[in-house]
C-alpha positions in Angstrom: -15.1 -14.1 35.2 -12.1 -13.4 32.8 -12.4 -17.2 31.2 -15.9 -15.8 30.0 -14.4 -14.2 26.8 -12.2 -17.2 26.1 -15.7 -19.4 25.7 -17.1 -16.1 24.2 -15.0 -17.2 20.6 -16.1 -20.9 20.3 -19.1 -19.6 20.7 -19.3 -17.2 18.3 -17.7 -19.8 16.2 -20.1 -22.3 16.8 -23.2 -19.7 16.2 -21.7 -18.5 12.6 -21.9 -22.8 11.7 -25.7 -23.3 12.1 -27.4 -23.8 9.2 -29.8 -20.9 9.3 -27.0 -18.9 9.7 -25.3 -20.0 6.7 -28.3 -19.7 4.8 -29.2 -15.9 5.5 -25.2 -15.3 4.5 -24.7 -17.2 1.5 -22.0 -19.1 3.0 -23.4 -22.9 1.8 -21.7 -23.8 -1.3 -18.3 -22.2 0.1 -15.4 -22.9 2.0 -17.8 -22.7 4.9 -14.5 -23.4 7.4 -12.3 -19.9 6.3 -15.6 -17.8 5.9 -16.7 -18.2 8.8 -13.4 -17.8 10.5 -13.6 -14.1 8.7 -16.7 -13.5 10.0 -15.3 -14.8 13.7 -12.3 -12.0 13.0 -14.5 -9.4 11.5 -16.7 -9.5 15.3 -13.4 -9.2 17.0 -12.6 -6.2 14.5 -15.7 -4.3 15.0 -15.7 -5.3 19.2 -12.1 -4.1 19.3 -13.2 -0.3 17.8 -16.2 0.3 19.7 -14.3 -0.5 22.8 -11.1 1.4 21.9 -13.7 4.7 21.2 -15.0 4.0 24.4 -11.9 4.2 26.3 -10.7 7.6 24.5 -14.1 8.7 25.1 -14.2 8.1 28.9 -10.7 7.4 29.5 -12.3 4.7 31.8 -9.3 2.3 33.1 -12.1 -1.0 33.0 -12.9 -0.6 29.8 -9.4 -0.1 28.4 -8.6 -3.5 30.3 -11.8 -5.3 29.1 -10.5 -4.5 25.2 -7.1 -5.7 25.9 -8.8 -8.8 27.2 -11.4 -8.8 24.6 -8.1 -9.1 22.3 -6.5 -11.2 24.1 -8.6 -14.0 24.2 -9.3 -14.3 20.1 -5.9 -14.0 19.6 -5.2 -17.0 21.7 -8.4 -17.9 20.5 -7.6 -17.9 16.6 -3.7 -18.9 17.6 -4.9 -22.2 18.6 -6.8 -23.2 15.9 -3.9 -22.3 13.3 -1.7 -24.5 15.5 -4.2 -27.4 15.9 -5.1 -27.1 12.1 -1.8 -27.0 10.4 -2.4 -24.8 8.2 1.5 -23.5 7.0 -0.4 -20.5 4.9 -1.9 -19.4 8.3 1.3 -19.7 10.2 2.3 -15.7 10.0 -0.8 -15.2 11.2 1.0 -16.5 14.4 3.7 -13.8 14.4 1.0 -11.4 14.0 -0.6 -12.2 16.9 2.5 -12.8 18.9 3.1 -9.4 18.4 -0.4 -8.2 19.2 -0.3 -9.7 23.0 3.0 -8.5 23.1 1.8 -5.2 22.8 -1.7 -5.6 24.4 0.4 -6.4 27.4 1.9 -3.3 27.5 -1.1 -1.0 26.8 -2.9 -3.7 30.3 0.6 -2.5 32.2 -0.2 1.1 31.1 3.2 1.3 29.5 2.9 4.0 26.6 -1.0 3.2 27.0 -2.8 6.3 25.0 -0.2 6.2 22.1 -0.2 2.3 21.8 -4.3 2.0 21.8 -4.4 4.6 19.4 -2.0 2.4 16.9 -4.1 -0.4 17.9 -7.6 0.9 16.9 -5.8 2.5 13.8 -5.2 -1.2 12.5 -8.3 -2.7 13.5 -10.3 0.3 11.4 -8.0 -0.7 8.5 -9.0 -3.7 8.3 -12.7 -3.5 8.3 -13.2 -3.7 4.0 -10.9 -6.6 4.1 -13.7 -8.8 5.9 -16.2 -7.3 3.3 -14.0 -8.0 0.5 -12.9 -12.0 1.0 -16.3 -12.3 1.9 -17.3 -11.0 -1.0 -15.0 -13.1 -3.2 -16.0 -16.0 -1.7 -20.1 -16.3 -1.7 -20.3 -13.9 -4.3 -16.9 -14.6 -7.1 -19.4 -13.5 -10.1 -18.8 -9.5 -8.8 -17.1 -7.4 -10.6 -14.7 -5.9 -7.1 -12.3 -4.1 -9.0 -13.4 -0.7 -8.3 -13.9 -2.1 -4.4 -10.6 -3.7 -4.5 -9.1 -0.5 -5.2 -11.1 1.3 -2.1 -10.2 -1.6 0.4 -6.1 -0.9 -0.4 -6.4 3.2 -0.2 -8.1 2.6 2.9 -6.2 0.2 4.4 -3.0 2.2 3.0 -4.3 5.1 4.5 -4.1 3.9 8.5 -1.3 1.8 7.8 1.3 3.4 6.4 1.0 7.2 5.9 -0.9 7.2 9.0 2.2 4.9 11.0 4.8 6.5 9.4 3.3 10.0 10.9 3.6 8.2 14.4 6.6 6.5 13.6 9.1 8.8 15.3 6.6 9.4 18.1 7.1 5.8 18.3 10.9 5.6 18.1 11.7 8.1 20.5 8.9 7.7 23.3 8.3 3.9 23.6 11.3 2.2 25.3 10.6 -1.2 25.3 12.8 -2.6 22.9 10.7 -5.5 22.0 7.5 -3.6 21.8 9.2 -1.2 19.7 9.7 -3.8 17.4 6.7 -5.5 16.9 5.5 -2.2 15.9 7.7 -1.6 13.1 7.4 -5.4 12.1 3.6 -4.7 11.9 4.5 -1.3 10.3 6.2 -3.0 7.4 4.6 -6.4 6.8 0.8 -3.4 6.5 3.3 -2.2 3.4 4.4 -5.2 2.1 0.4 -6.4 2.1 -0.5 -2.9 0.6 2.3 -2.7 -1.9 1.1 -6.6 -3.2 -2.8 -5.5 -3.1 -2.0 -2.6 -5.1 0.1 -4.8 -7.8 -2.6 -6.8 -8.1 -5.1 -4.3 -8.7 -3.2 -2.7 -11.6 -3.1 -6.2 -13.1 -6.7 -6.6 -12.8 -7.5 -3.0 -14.6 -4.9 -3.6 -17.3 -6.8 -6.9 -18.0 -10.0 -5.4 -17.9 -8.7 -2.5 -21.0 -7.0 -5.1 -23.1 
């Protein structure tokens, strides 16, 4: 029944292309393709949490293996299509993701399990005003997003760095798999690097806005 979920994103994919869909979202006179690839991204997102609270919640072995499968299959999934597509600006994308089944493996061999789900559902929170944002860029560019810009990098920010680097010794000194260990910290810096470039361009867009 596991190849269920890896039909599950095509799917999905397929549903967010229908006309009446795009309609009801505004998504006709855009670049329908990476909008609705947000959207895909944004279920995954949203699937990922409610899952993740669930396991913390009842500590329930199935459903901490359904998530990692859940995961699993978009991230081959969205792996695929970069790869099929070509698209070099995508391509870390694949070292993301890489990363991600590296250590979705571990959490479905119960290796550092708790700590590593807990890291997990951190990012996936963080990114939920990103898919509100791009959308919003995209069907909507006439909005003024500045202030909302601003709120999307303090969250994200928030999770993914002072957030990490509170765990980050917890994660040095108890997680032993070297590799694992390392696509944490690679996903630990590259949050930084993202937030550090959001929040440039945020000051730029308020200095504009008082000359």
């Amino acid at each position: 029944m596991n190849w269920l979920l890896f039909i599950y994103w095509p799917l999905i994919k397929y549903a967010t292309n229908t006309p009446r869909f795009l309609k009801r979202f505004n998504i006709e006179n855009v670049d329908t393709e990476k909008v609705t690839n947000n959207i895909v991204s944004s279920i995954h997102s949203l699937g990922s949490i409610l899952l993740n609270v669930l396991y913390f919640l009842t500590k329930s072995n199935s459903i901490s293996s359904l998530s990692c499968l859940y995961s699993y299959s978009y991230f081959v999934y969205d792996g695929y299509l970069i790869a099929i597509k070509k698209n070099i600006e995508n391509y870390p994308y694949l070292l993301h993701h890489l990363a991600a089944l590296i250590i979705l493996e571990d959490i479905n061999d119960n290796y550092n399990k708790d700590l590593l789900i807990y890291l997990y559902l951190m990012a996936e929170i963080s990114n939920i005003p990103n898919y509100l944002i791009y959308h919003s860029i995209k069907c909507y560019p006439d909005q003024d997003l500045k202030k909302y810009k601003l709120l999307q990098v303090l969250w994200f920010s928030f999770f993914r760095v002072v957030m990490y680097t509170l765990y980050a010794k917890e994660c040095y000194e108890k997680i032993h798999h070297k590799l694992t260990k390392f696509n944490l910290f690679f996903i630990y810096f590259a949050g930084a690097y993202w937030t550090f470039g959001q929040f440039k361009g945020v000051y730029t867009s308020y200095m504009k806005k008082l000359k």
